[in-house]
Structures are given as C-alpha cells and as structure tokens.
Backbone as CSV, one residue per row, in Angstrom:
resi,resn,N_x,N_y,N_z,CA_x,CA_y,CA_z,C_x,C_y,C_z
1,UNK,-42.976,133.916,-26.318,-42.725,135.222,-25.740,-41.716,135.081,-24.597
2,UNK,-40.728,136.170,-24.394,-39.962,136.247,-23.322,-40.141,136.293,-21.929
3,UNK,-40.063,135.618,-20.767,-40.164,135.548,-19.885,-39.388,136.775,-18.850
4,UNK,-39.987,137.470,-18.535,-39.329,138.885,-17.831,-39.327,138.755,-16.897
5,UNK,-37.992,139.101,-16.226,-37.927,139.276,-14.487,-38.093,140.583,-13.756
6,UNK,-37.391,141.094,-14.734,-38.177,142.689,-14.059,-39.078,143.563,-14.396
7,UNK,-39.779,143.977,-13.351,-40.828,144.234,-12.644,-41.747,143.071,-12.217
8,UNK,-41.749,142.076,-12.895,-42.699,140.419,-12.744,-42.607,139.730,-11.722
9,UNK,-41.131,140.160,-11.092,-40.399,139.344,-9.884,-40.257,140.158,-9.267
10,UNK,-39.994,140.405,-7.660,-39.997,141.685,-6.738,-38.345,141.273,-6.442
11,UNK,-37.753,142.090,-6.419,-36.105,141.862,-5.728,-35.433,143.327,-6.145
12,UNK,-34.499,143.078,-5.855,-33.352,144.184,-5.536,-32.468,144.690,-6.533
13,UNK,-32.331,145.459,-7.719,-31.223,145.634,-8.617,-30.451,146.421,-8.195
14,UNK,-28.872,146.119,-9.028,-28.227,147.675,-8.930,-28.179,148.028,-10.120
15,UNK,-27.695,149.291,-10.360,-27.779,149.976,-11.143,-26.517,150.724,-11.970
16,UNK,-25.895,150.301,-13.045,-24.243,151.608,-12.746,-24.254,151.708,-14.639
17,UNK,-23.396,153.072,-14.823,-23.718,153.077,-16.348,-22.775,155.047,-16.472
18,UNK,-24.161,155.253,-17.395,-23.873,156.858,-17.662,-24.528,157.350,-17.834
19,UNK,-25.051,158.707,-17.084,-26.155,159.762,-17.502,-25.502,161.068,-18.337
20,UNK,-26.131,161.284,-18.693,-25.676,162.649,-20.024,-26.558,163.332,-19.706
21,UNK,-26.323,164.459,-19.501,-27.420,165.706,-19.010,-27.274,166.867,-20.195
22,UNK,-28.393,167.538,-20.156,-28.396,168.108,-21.200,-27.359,169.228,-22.388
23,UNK,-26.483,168.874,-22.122,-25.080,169.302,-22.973,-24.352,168.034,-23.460
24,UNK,-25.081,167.082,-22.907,-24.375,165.845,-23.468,-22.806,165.452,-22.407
25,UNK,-22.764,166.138,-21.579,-21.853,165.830,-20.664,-21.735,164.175,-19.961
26,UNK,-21.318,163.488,-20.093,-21.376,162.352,-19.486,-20.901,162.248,-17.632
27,UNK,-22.044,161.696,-17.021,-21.604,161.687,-15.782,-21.909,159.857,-15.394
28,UNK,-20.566,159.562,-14.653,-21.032,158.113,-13.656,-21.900,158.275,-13.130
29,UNK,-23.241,156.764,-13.180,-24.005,156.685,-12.258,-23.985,155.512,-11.757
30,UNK,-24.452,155.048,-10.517,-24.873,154.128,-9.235,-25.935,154.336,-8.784
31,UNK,-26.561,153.108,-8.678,-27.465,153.403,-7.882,-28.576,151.500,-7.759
32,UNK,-29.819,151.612,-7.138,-30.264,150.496,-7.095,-31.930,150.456,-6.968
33,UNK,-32.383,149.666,-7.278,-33.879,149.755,-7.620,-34.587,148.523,-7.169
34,UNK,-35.952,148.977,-6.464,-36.542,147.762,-6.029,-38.075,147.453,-6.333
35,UNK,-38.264,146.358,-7.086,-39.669,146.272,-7.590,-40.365,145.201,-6.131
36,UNK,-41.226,145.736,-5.868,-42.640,145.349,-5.028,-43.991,144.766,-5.163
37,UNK,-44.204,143.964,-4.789,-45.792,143.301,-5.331,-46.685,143.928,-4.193
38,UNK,-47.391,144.590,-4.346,-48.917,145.234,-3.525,-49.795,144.443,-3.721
39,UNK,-50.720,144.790,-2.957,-52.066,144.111,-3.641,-52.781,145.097,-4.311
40,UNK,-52.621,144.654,-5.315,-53.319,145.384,-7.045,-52.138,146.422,-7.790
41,UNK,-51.102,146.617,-7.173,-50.146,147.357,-7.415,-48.545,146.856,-7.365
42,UNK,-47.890,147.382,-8.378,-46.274,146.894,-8.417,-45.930,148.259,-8.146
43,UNK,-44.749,148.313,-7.836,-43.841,149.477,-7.213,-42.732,149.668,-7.685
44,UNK,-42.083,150.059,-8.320,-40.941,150.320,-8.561,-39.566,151.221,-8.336
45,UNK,-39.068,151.394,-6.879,-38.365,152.659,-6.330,-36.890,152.269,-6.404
46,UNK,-36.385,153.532,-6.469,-34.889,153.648,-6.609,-34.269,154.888,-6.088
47,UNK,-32.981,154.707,-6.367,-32.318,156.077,-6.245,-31.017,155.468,-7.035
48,UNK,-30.709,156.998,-7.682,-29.464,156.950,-8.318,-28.441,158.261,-8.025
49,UNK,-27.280,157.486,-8.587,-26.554,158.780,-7.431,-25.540,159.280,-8.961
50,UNK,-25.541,160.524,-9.339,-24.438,160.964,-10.599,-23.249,161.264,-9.899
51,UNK,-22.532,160.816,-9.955,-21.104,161.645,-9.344,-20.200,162.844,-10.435
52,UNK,-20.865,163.682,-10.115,-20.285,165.002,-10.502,-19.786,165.658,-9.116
53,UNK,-18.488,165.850,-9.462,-17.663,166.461,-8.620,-17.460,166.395,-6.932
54,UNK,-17.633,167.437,-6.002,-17.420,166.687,-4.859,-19.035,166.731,-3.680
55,UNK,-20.191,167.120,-5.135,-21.230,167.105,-4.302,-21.922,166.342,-5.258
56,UNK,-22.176,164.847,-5.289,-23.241,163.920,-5.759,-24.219,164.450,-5.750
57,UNK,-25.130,164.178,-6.824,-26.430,164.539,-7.294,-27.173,163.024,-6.965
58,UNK,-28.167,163.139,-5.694,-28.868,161.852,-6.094,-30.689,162.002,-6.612
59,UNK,-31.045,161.277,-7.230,-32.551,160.953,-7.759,-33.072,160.046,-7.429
60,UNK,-34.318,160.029,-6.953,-35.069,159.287,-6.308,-36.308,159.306,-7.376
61,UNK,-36.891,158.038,-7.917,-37.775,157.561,-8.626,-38.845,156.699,-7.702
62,UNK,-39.927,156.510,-7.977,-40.895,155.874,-7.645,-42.030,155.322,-8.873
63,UNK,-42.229,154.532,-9.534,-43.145,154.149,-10.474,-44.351,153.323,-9.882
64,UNK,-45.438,153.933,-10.105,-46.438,152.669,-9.295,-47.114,152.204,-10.462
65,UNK,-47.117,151.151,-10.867,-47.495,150.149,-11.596,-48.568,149.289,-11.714
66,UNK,-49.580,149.441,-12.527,-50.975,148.916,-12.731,-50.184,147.158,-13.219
67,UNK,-50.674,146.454,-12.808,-49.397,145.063,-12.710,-50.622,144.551,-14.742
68,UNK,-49.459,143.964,-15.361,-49.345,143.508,-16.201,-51.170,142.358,-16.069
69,UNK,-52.161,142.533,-17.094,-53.327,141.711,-16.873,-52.724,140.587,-18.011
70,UNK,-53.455,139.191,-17.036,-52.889,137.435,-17.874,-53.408,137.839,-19.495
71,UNK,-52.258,137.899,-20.303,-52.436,138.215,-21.815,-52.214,138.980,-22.420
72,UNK,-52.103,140.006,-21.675,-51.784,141.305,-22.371,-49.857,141.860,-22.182
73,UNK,-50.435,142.736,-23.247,-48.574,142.642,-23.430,-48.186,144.031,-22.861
74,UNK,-49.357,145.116,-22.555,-49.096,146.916,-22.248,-49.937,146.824,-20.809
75,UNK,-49.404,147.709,-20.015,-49.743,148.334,-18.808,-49.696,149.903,-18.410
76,UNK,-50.364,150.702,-17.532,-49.667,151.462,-17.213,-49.138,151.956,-16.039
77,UNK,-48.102,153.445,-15.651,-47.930,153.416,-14.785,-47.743,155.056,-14.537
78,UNK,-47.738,155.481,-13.427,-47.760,157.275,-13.012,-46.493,157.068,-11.809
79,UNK,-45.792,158.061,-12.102,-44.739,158.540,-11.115,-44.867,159.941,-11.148
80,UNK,-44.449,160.560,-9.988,-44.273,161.889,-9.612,-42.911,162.647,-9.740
81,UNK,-42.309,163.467,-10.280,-40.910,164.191,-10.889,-41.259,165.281,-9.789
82,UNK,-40.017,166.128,-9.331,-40.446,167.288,-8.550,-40.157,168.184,-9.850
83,UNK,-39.512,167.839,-10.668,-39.929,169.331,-11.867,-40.577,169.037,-12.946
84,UNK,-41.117,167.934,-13.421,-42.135,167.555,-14.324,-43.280,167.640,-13.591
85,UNK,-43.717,167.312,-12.820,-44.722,166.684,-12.143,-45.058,165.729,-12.459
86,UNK,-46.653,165.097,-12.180,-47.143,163.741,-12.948,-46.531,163.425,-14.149
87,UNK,-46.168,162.267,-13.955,-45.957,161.409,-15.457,-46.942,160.509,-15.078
88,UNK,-47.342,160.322,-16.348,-48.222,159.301,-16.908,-47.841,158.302,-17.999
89,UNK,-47.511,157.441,-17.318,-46.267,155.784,-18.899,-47.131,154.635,-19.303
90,UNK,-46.929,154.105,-19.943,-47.099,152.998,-20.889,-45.704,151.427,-20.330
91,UNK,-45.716,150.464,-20.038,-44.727,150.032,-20.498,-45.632,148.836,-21.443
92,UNK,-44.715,148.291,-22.371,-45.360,147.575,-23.759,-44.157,146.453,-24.187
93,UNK,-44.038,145.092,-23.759,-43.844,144.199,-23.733,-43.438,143.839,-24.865
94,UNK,-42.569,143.627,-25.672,-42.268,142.955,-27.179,-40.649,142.313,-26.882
95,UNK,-40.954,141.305,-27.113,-39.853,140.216,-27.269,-39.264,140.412,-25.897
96,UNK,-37.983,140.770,-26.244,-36.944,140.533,-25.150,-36.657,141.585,-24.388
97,UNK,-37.988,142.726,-24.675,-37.198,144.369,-24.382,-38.543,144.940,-23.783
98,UNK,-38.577,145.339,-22.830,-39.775,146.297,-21.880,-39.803,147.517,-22.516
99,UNK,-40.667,148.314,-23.616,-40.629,149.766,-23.759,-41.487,150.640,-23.082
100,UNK,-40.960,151.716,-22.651,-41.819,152.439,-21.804,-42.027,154.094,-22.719
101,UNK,-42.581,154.641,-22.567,-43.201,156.000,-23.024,-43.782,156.952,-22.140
102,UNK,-43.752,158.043,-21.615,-44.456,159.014,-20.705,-44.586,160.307,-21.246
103,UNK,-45.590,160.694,-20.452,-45.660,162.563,-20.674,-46.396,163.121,-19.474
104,UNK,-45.782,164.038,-19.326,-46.019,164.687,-18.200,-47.619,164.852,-18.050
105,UNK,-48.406,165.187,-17.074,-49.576,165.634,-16.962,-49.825,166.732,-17.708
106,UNK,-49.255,167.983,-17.548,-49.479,169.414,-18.243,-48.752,169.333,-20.363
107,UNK,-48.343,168.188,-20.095,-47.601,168.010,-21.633,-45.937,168.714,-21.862
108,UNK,-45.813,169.020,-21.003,-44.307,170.035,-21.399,-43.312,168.925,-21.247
109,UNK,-43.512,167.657,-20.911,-42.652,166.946,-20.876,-42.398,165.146,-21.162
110,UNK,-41.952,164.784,-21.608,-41.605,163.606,-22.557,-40.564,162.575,-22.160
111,UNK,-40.757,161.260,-22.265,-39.137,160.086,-22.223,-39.705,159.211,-22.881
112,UNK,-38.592,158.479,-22.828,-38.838,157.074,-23.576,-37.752,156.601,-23.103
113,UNK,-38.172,155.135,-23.092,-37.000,153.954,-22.520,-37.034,152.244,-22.463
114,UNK,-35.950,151.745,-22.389,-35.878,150.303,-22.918,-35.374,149.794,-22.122
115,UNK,-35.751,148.818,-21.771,-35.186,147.181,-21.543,-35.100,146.146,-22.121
116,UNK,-34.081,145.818,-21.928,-33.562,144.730,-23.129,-32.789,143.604,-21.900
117,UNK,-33.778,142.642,-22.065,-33.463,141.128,-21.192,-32.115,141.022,-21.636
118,UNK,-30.755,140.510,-20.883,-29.662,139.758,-21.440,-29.914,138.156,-21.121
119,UNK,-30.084,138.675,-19.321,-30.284,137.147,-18.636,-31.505,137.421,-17.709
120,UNK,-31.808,136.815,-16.893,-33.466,136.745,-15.618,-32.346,138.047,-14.600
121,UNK,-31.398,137.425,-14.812,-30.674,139.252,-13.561,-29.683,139.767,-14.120
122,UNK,-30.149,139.895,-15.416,-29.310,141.116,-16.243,-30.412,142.036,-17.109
123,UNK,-30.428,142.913,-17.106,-30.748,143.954,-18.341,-30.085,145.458,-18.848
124,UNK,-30.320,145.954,-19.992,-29.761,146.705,-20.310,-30.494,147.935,-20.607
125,UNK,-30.778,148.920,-19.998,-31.678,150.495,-20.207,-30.877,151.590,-20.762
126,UNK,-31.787,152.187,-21.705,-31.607,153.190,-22.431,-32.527,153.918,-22.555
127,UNK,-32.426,155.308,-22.138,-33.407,156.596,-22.101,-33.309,157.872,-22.647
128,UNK,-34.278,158.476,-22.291,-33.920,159.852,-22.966,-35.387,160.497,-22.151
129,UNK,-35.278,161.487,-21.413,-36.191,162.511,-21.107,-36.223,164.069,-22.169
130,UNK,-36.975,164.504,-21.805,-37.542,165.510,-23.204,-38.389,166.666,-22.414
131,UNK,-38.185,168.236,-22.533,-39.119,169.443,-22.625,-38.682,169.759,-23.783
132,UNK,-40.664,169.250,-24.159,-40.415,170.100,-25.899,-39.327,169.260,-26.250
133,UNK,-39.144,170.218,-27.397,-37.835,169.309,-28.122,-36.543,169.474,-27.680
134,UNK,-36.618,169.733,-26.388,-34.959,169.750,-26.006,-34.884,168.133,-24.871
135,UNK,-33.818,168.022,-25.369,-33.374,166.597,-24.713,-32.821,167.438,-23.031
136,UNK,-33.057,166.884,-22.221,-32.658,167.290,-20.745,-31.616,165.973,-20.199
137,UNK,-31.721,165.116,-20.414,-31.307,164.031,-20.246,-31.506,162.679,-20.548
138,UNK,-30.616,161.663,-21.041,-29.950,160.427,-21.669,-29.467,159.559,-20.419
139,UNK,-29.056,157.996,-20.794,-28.855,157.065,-19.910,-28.489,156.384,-21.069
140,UNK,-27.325,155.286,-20.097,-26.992,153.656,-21.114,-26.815,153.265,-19.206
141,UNK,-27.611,152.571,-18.871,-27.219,151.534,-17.457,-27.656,150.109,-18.063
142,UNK,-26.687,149.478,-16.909,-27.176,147.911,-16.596,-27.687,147.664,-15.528
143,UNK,-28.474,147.316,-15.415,-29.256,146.661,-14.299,-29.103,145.064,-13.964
144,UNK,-28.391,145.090,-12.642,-27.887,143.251,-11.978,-29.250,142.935,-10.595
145,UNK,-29.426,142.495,-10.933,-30.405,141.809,-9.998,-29.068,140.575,-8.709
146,UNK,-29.669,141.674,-7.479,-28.595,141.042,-6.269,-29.294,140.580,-5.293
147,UNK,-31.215,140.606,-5.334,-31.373,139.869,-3.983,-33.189,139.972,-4.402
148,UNK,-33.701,138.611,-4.082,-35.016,138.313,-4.351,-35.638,139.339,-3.139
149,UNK,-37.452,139.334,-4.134,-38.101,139.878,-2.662,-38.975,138.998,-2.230
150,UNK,-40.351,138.962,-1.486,-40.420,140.835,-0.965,-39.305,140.963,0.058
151,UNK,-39.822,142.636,0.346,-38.907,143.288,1.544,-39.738,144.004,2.600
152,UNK,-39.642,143.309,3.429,-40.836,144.448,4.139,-39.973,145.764,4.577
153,UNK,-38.876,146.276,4.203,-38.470,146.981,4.837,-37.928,148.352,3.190
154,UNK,-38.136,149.602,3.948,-38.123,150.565,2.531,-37.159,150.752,2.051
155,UNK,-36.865,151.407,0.846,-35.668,151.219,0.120,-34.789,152.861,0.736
C-alpha cells in the first residue's frame, strides 16, 4: 500500500490550478493548505484565492478529521460551508489516490474528490461540488508541499 503524506504528515502546501464555477468558466487559483495533528484530531485549513477580475474571491476551508485508525483504509471528516452548511465526508484510501465523498447535513448538497500521490510533496486534486444535479463547481490543482509541521501558529 502507498505511503501518504498528506494529511498523515502535518506541513504546509500550496496550492495553484483552476476552478470552474458553475458555467464552466475557468478561473486561476492560489492558494495554501495546512494539515495539523491534535490530540484525537487532524485539521485540515486553507484558503484559496480565484482571481476573477479586480476583486479576488477568497475561500476558506477547514476539514476536521477523525485521524485514519492502524489498518484501516476510510475515515471521516465534517467541515462547515457558509452556504451548504455541515458537510459530512468519507476520505477512503486506495492505492496511490485519497478519495473523498460528502453531503451536506440537510442533503441539498454533494462533492467528490481525489488525490492522486505523484511524489511525498506532490499531489494532484480533482473535484466537483453538486446542488442536486447541478454542478456549482469543478477544480484540477496541484498541491506542493513547502514546509514540515507542526505550527503553533494559525494559518
């Protein structure tokens, strides 16, 4: 089985790629993400920034993470959306690629997404968020891993 660095290892990624919002519009993104070891809890926070036009759109994520138990290959995890609300995810371990799955608390809302190991500070994500059957938004980023943790200090 593949040896995973992210979320397993606490450090610093960045983040840069393309978000597609729901017309399929492609926008640049940046941004950087930091996984955390708690005690009994992993963390996962970020922000990403779309550059559309001359007022950036940024997003702020938070995943708190039930940490991976010795053997098992699925975990889960809840983050808070200010227009979904609760999500409730899965991530599920197979080979070389982290898959994740969510749905909102009330159900109106849906993603799915991948990681795919290249190197220990490379990976490659691909997403898709969902109301109902309308796609709201898509992703292709890479994720570079630029600085081990912990951090005692917030992102």
């Amino acid at each position: 089985m593949t040896q995973h660095t992210f979320l397993f290892q606490e450090g610093l990624w960045i983040a840069g790629g393309v978000y597609f919002d729901d017309r399929d519009r492609p926008l640049p993104l940046e941004g950087k993400t930091r996984v955390s070891h708690l005690d009994g809890l992993w963390v996962n926070e970020g922000a990403m920034e779309l550059k559309s036009g001359a007022d950036p759109l940024i997003i702020h994520n938070r995943y708190e993470i039930i940490p991976f138990q010795e053997g098992s290959a699925m975990t889960t995890w809840k983050s808070s959306n200010p227009a979904a609300g609760l999500l409730l995810g899965r991530f599920v371990i197979v080979e070389d690629a982290i898959l994740s799955a969510c749905l909102s608390e009330n159900g109106d809302f849906s993603g799915s997404e991948f990681l795919l190991k290249i190197t220990d500070t490379h990976y490659l994500n691909r997403g898709v968020f969902l109301k109902g059957d309308e796609k709201l938004s898509s992703w292709a980023v890479e994720l570079k891993k630029v600085k081990d943790g912990p951090f005692p200090e917030s992102l």
